[in-house]
C-alpha positions in Angstrom: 122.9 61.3 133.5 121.7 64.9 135.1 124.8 66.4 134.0 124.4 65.3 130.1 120.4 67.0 130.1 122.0 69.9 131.8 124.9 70.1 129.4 122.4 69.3 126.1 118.7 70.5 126.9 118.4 73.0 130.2 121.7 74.9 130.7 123.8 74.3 127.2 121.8 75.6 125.0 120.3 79.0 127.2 124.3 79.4 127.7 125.3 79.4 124.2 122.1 81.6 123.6 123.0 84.4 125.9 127.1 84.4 125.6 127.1 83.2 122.1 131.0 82.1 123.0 133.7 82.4 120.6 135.5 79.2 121.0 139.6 79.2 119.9 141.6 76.6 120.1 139.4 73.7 120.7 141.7 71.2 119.2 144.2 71.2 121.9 142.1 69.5 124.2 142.3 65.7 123.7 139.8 63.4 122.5 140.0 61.4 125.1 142.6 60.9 128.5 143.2 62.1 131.5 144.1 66.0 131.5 143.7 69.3 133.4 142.5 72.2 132.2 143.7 75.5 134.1 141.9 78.2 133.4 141.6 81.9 134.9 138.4 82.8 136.7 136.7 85.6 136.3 132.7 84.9 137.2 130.4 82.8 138.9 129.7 81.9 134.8 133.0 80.6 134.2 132.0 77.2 135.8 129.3 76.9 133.7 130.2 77.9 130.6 133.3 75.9 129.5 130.9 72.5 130.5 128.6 73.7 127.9 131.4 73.9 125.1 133.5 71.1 125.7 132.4 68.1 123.8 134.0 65.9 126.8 132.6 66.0 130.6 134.6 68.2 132.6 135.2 68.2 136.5 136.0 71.5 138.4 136.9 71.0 141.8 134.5 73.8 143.4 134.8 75.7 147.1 132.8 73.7 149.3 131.0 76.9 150.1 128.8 76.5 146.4 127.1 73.8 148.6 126.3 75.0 151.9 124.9 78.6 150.7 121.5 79.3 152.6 117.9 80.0 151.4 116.8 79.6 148.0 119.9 81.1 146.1 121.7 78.6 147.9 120.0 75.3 147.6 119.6 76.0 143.8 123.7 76.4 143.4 124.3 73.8 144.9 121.7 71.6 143.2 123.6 72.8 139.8 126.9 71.8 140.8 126.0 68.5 142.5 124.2 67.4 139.4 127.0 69.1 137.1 129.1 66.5 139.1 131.5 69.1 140.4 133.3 67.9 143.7 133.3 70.3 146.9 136.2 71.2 148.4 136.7 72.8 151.8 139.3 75.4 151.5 139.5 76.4 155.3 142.3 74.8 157.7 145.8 73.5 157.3 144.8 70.3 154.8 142.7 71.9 152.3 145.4 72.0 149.9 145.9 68.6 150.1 142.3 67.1 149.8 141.9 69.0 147.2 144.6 67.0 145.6 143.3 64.2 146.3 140.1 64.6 144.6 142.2 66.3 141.9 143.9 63.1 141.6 140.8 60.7 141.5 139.2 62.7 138.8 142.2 62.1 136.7 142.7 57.8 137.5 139.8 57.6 135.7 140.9 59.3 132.5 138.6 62.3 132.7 139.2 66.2 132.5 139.9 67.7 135.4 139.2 71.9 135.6 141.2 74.0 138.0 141.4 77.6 138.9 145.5 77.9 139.8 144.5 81.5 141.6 142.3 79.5 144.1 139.4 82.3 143.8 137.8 84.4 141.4 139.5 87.8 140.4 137.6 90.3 142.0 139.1 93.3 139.9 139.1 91.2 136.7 143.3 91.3 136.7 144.9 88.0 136.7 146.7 87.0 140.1 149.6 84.4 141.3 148.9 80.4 140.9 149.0 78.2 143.4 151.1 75.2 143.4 148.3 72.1 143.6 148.1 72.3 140.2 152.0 71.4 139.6 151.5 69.0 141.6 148.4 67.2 140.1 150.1 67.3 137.1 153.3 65.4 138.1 151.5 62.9 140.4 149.1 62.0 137.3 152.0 62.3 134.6 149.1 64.3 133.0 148.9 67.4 130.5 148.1 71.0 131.5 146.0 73.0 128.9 145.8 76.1 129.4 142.5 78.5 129.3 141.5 82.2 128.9 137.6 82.9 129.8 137.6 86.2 128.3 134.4 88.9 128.6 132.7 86.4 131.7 134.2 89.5 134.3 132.3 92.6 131.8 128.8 90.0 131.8 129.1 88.9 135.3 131.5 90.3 137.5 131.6 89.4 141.3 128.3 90.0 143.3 125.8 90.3 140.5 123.1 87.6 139.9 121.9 88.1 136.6 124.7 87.7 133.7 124.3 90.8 131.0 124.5 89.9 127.4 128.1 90.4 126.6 130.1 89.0 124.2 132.7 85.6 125.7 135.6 83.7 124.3 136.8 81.3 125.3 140.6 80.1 124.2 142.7 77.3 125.1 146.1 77.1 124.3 148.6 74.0 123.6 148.9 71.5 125.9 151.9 72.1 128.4 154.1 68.9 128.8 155.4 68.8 132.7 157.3 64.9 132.0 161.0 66.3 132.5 160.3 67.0 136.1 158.5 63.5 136.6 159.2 62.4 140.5 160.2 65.9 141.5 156.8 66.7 143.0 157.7 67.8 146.3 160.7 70.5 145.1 159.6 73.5 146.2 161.3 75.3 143.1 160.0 73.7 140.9 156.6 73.5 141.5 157.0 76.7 141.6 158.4 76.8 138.0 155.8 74.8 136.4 153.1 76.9 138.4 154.4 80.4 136.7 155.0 78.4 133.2 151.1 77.7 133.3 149.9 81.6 134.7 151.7 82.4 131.8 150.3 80.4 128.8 147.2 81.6 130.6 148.3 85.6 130.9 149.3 85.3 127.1 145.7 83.8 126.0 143.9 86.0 128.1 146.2 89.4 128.0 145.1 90.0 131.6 147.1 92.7 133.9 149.1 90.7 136.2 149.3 90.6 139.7 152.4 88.9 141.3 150.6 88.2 144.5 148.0 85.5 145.8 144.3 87.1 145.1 142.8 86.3 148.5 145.8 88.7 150.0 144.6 91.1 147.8 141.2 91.7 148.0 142.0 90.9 151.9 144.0 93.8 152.1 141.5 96.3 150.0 138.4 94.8 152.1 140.8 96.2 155.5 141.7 99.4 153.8 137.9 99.9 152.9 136.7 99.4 156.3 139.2 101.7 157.6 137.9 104.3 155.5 134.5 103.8 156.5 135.5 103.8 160.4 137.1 106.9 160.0 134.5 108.8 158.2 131.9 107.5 160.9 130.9 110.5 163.3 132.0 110.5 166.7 129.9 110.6 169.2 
């Protein structure tokens, strides 16, 4: 009920206000039926905004760490995305992979729309990195479509670490629905989950014309967040 007066009287409308998103494409998503929607992820925004312009409910599966956050900031996100009826998922440890496909997979046995970020994390350069496979996955064990998304301008309004969103200008595009039913029963080959995994980061490359990055995001911005430390260490005065 909460997530309808979010979507229609207290978040929607503010949303549509400040972004005033461009929609494209809207008819590929379908009426009704279980499907995923894999998008990129750019900003805190994102997981907001695409609720507020679907005319169906949409479930993201969100990093359990939107629910835990302390003080204020953090009881507030949390209270969003509990009433948004987004579903936490613990990303540290050897089985986070596979609860989140279980959720993944109870979202769509009951016909809804599922939303997934297939990088696992938000860009934190605004480039577009490599998928992971949970996604290929999902969409084999369900038998379900993949449409993809491009959240364009959320990066430029909101970019990693700031709180307030500037007024910038957002579309939003999805793209037609990819069909995965040719591979149906072949979800645990490596190779191909692999295949369908790229086909999908690139429907969403060519929406979004991101630069992309042929490597896992986390590695990424692991490596630079080492390489920045380093820096600092060295330029620290001795003694």
């Amino acid at each position: 009920m909460f997530y309808y007066l979010l979507k229609y009287v207290l978040l929607g409308p503010l949303l549509r206000l400040v972004f005033r998103p461009r929609i494209e494409g809207l008819e590929h998503v379908p009426a009704e039926g279980a499907a995923i929607i894999a998008g990129n992820h750019l900003s805190f925004s994102d997981h907001f905004l695409m609720p507020a312009i679907l005319k169906r409910r949409i479930t993201f599966l969100a990093k359990a760490e939107y629910f835990t956050g302390p003080g204020v900031k953090g009881r507030l996100t949390a209270f969003f995305f509990r009433s948004a009826g987004q579903i936490p998922v613990d990303r540290s440890g050897k089985d986070a992979g596979q609860a989140a496909i279980r959720e993944g997979l109870g979202v769509l046995s009951k016909d809804e729309l599922l939303g997934i970020y297939p990088e696992g994390t938000r860009s934190h350069d605004g480039r577009l990195y490599k998928g992971k496979v949970g996604v290929a996955v999902m969409a084999l064990k369900a038998g379900v479509p993949v449409i993809p998304c491009a959240m364009i301008g959320t990066f430029e309004a909101q970019p990693p670490g700031k709180v307030i969103p500037s007024i910038h200008p957002v579309v939003i595009r999805f793209g037609k629905p990819l069909d995965f039913s040719r591979y149906e029963g072949m979800e645990k080959e490596k190779a191909v989950l692999r295949a369908i995994t790229d086909e999908i980061m690139y429907a969403i490359l060519s929406l979004s014309e991101q630069e992309y990055v042929d490597r896992y995001a986390a590695a990424v911005k692991a490596e630079e967040d080492a390489a920045t430390k380093e820096r600092k260490f060295r330029r620290m005065p001795l003694g």
